[in-house]
Structure formats: structure tokens, C-alpha cells
BAMAR-306683 format. One record per atom (N, C-alpha, C): residue number from 1; residue in one letter; atom name; x, y, z. Coordinates in steps of 0.02 Angstrom, whole numbers, plus 50000, padded with zeros to 5 digits. Example, Ala and Ser with C-alpha at 12.3 -4.5 7.8 and 13.67 -1.06 7.14 Angstrom:
BEGIN
<panu=1 | tiro=A | kolro=N | u=50660 | v=49716 | w=50390>;
<panu=1 | tiro=A | kolro=CA | u=50615 | v=49775 | w=50390>;
<panu=1 | tiro=A | kolro=C | u=50660 | v=49835 | w=50390>;
<panu=2 | tiro=S | kolro=N | u=50642 | v=49888 | w=50354>;
<panu=2 | tiro=S | kolro=CA | u=50684 | v=49947 | w=50357>;
<panu=2 | tiro=S | kolro=C | u=50645 | v=50002 | w=50394>;
//
This chain:
BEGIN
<panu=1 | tiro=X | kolro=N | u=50043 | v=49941 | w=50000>;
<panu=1 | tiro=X | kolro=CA | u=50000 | v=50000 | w=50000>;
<panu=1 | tiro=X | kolro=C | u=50045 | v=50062 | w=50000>;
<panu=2 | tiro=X | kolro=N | u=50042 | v=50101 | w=49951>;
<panu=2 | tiro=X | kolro=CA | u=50092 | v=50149 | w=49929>;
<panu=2 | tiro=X | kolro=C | u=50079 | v=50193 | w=50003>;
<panu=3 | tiro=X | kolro=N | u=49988 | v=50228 | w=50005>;
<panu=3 | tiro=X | kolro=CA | u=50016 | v=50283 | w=50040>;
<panu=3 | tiro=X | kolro=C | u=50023 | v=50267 | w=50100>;
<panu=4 | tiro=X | kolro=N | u=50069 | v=50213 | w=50151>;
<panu=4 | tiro=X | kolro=CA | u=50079 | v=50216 | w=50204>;
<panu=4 | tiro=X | kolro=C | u=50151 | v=50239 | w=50204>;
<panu=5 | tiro=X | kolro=N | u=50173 | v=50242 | w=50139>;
<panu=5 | tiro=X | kolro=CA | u=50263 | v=50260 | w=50150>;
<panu=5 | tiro=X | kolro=C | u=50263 | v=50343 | w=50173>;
<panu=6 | tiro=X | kolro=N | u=50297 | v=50357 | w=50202>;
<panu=6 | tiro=X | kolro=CA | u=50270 | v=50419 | w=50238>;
<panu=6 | tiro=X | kolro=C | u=50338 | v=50469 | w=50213>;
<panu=7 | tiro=X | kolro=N | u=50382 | v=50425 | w=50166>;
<panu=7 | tiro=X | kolro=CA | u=50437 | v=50481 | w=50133>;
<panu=7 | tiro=X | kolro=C | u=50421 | v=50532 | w=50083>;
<panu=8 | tiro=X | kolro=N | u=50392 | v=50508 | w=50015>;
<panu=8 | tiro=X | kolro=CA | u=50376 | v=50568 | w=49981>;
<panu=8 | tiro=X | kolro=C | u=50321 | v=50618 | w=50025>;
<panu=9 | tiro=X | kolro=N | u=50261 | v=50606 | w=50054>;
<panu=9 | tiro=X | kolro=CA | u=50208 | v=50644 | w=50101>;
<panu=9 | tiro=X | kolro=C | u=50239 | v=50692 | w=50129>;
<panu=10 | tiro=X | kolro=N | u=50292 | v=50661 | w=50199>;
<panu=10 | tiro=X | kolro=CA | u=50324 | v=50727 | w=50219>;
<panu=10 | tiro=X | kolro=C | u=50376 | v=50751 | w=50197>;
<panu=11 | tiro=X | kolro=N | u=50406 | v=50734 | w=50126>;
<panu=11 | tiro=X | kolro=CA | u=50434 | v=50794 | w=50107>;
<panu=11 | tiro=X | kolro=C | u=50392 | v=50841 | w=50055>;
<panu=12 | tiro=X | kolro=N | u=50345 | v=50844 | w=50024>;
<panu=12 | tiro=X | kolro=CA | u=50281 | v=50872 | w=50022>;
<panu=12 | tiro=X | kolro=C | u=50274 | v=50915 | w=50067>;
<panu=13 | tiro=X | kolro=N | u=50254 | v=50882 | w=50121>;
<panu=13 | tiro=X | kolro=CA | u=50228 | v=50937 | w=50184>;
<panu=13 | tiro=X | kolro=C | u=50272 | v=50970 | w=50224>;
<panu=14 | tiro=X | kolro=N | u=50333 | v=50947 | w=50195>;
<panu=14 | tiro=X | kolro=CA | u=50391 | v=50999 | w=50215>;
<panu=14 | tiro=X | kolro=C | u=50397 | v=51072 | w=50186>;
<panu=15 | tiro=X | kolro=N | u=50405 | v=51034 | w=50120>;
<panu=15 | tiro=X | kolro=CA | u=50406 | v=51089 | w=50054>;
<panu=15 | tiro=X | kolro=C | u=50346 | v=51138 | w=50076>;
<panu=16 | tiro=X | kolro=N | u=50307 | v=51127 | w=50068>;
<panu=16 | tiro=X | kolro=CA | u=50231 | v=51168 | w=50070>;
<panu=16 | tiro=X | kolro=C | u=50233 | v=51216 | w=50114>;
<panu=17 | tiro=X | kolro=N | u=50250 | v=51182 | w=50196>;
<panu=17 | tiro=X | kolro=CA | u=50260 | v=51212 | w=50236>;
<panu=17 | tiro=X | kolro=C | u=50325 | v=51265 | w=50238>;
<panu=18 | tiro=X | kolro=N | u=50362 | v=51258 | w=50180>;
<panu=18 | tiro=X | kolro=CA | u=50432 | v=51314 | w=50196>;
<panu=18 | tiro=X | kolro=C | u=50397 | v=51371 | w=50141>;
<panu=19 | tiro=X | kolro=N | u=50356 | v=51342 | w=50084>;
<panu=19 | tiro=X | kolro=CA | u=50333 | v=51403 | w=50026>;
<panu=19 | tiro=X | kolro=C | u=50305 | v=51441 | w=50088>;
<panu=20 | tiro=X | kolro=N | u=50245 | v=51413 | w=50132>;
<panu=20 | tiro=X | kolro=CA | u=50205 | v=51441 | w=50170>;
<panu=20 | tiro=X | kolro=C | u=50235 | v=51498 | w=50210>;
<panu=21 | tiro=X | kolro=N | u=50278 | v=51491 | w=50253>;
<panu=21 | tiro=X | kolro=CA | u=50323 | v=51524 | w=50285>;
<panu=21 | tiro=X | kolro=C | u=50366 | v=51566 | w=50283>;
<panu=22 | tiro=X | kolro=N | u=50394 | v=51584 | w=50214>;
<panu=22 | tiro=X | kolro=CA | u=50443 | v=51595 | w=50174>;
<panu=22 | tiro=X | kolro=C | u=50414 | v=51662 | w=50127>;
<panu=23 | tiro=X | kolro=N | u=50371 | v=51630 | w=50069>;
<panu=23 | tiro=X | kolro=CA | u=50341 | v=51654 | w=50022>;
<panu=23 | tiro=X | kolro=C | u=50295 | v=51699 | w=50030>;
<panu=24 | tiro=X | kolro=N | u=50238 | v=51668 | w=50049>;
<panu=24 | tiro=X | kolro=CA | u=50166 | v=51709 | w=50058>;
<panu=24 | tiro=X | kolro=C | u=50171 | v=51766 | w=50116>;
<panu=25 | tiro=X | kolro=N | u=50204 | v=51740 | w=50165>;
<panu=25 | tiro=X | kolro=CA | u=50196 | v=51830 | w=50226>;
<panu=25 | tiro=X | kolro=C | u=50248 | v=51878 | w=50187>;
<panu=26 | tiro=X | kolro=N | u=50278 | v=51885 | w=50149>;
<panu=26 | tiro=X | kolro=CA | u=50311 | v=51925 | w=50102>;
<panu=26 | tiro=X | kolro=C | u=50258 | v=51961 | w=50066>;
<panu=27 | tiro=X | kolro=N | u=50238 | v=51924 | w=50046>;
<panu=27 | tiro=X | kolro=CA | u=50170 | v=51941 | w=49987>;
<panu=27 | tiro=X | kolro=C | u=50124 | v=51973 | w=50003>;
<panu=28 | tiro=X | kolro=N | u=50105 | v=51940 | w=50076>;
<panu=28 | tiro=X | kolro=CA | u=50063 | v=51987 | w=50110>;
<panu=28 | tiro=X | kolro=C | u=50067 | v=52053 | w=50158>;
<panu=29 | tiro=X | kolro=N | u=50138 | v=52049 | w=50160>;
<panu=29 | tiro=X | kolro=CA | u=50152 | v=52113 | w=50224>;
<panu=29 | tiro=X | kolro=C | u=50173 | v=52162 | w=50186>;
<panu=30 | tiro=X | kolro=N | u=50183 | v=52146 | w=50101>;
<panu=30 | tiro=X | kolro=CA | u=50186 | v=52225 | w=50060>;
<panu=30 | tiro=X | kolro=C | u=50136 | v=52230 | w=50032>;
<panu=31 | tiro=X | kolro=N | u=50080 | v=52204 | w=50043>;
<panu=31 | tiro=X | kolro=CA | u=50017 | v=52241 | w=50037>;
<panu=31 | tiro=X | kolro=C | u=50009 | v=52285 | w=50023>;
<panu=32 | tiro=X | kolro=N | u=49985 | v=52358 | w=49982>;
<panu=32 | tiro=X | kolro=CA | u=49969 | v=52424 | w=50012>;
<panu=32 | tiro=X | kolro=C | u=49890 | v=52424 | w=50015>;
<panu=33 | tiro=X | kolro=N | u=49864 | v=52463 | w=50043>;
<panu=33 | tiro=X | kolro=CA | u=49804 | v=52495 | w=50069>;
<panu=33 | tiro=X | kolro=C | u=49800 | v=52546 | w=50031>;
<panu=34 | tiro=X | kolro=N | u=49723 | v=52557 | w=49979>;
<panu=34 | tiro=X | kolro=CA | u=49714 | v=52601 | w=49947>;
<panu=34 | tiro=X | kolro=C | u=49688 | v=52677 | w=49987>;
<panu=35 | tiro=X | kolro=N | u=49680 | v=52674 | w=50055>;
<panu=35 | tiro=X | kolro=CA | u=49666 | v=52729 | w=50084>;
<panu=35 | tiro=X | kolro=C | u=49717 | v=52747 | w=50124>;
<panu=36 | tiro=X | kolro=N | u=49725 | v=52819 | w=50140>;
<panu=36 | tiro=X | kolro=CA | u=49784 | v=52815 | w=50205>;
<panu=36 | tiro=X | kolro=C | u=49759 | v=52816 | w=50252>;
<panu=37 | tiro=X | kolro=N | u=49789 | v=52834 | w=50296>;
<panu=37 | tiro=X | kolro=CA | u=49782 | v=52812 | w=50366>;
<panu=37 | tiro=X | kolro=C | u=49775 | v=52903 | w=50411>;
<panu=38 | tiro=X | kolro=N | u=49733 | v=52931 | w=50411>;
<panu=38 | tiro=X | kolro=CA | u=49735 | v=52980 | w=50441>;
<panu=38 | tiro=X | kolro=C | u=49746 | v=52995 | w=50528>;
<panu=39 | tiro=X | kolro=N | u=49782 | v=53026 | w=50552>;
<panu=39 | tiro=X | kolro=CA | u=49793 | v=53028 | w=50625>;
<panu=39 | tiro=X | kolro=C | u=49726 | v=53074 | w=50630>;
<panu=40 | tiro=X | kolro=N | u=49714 | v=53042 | w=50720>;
<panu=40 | tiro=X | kolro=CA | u=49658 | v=53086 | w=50737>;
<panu=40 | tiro=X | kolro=C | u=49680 | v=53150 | w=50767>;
<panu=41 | tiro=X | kolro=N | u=49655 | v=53182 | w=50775>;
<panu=41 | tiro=X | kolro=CA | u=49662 | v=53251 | w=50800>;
<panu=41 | tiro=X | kolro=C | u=49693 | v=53247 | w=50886>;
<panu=42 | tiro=X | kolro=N | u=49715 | v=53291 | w=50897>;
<panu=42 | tiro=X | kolro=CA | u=49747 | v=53283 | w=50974>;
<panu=42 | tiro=X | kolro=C | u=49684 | v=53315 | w=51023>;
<panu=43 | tiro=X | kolro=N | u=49640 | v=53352 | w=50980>;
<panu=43 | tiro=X | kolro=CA | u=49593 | v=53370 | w=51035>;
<panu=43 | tiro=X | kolro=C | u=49568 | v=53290 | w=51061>;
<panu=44 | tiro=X | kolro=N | u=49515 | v=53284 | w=51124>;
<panu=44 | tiro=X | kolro=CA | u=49475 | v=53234 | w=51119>;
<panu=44 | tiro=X | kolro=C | u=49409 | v=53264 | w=51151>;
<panu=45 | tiro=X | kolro=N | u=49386 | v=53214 | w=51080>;
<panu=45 | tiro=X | kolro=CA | u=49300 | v=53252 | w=51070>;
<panu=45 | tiro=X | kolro=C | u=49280 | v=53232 | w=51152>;
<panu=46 | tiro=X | kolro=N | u=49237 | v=53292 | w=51180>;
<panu=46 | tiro=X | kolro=CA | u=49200 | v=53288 | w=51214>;
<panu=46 | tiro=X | kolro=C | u=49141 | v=53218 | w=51235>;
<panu=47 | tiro=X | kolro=N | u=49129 | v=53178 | w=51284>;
<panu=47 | tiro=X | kolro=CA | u=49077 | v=53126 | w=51267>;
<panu=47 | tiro=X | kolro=C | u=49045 | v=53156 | w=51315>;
<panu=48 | tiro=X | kolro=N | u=48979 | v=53132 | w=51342>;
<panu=48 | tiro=X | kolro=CA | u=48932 | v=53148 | w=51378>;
<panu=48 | tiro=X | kolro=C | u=48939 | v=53102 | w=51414>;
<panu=49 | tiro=X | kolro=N | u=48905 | v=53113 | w=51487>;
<panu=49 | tiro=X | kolro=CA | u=48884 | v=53033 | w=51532>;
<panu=49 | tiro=X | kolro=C | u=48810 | v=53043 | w=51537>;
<panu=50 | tiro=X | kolro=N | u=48790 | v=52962 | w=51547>;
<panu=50 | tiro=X | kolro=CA | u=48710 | v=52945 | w=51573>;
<panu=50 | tiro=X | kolro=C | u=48680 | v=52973 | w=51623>;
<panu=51 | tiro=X | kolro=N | u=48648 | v=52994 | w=51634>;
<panu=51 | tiro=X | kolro=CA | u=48627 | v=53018 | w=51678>;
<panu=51 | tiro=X | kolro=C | u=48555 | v=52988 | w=51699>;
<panu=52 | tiro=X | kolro=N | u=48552 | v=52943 | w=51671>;
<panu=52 | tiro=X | kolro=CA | u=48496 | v=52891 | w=51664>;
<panu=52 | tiro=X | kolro=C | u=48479 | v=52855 | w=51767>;
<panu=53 | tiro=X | kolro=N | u=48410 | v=52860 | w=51777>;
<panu=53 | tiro=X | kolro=CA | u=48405 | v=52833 | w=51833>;
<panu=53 | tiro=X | kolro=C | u=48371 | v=52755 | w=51835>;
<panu=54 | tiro=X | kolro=N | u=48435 | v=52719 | w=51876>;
<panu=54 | tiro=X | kolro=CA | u=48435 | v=52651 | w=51849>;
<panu=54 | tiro=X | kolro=C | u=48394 | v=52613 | w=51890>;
<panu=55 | tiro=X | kolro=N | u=48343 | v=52626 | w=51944>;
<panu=55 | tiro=X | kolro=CA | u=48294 | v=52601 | w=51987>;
<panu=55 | tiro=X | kolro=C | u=48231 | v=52606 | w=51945>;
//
């Protein structure tokens, strides 16, 4: 029964696993983002509190 030999499989799942690791977070961490990234303002907006009576 071929697939119990477990030599070609894990070097397969070696391989795969080094493209994985290697390759693709490259690919994905130069990404760009079509919007920028605006900083918020240093004021901070005012919020309100509840004043809600909770009985």
C-alpha cells in the first residue's frame, strides 16, 4: 500500500510548509492599502455621561 510510505508525504509537507512560511507573509506584508491612514486630531472630542436613573 503505497500511501503508508510516509517519505515522499512529508517531504511534500515539508516543502509546502517552507513556501508557506517563506513566500506568502512577504506577499502579504507588502500589501498596500488604497486609503491612508489619517491621524486623529489631538483634541478629544467631548463625550457625555448617562445620567439615566437606573431604579
Amino acid at each position: 500500500m503505497p500511501q503508508l510510505n510516509p517519505t515522499p508525504w512529508f517531504a511534500i509537507l515539508m516543502f509546502s510548509w517552507l513556501v508557506f512560511l517563506t513566500v506568502i507573509p512577504n506577499k502579504v506584508m507588502s500589501h498596500t492599502f488604497t486609503n491612508e491612514i489619517t491621524a486623529l486630531s489631538a483634541e478629544k472630542l467631548k463625550s457625555d455621561t448617562w445620567n439615566w436613573p437606573w431604579h
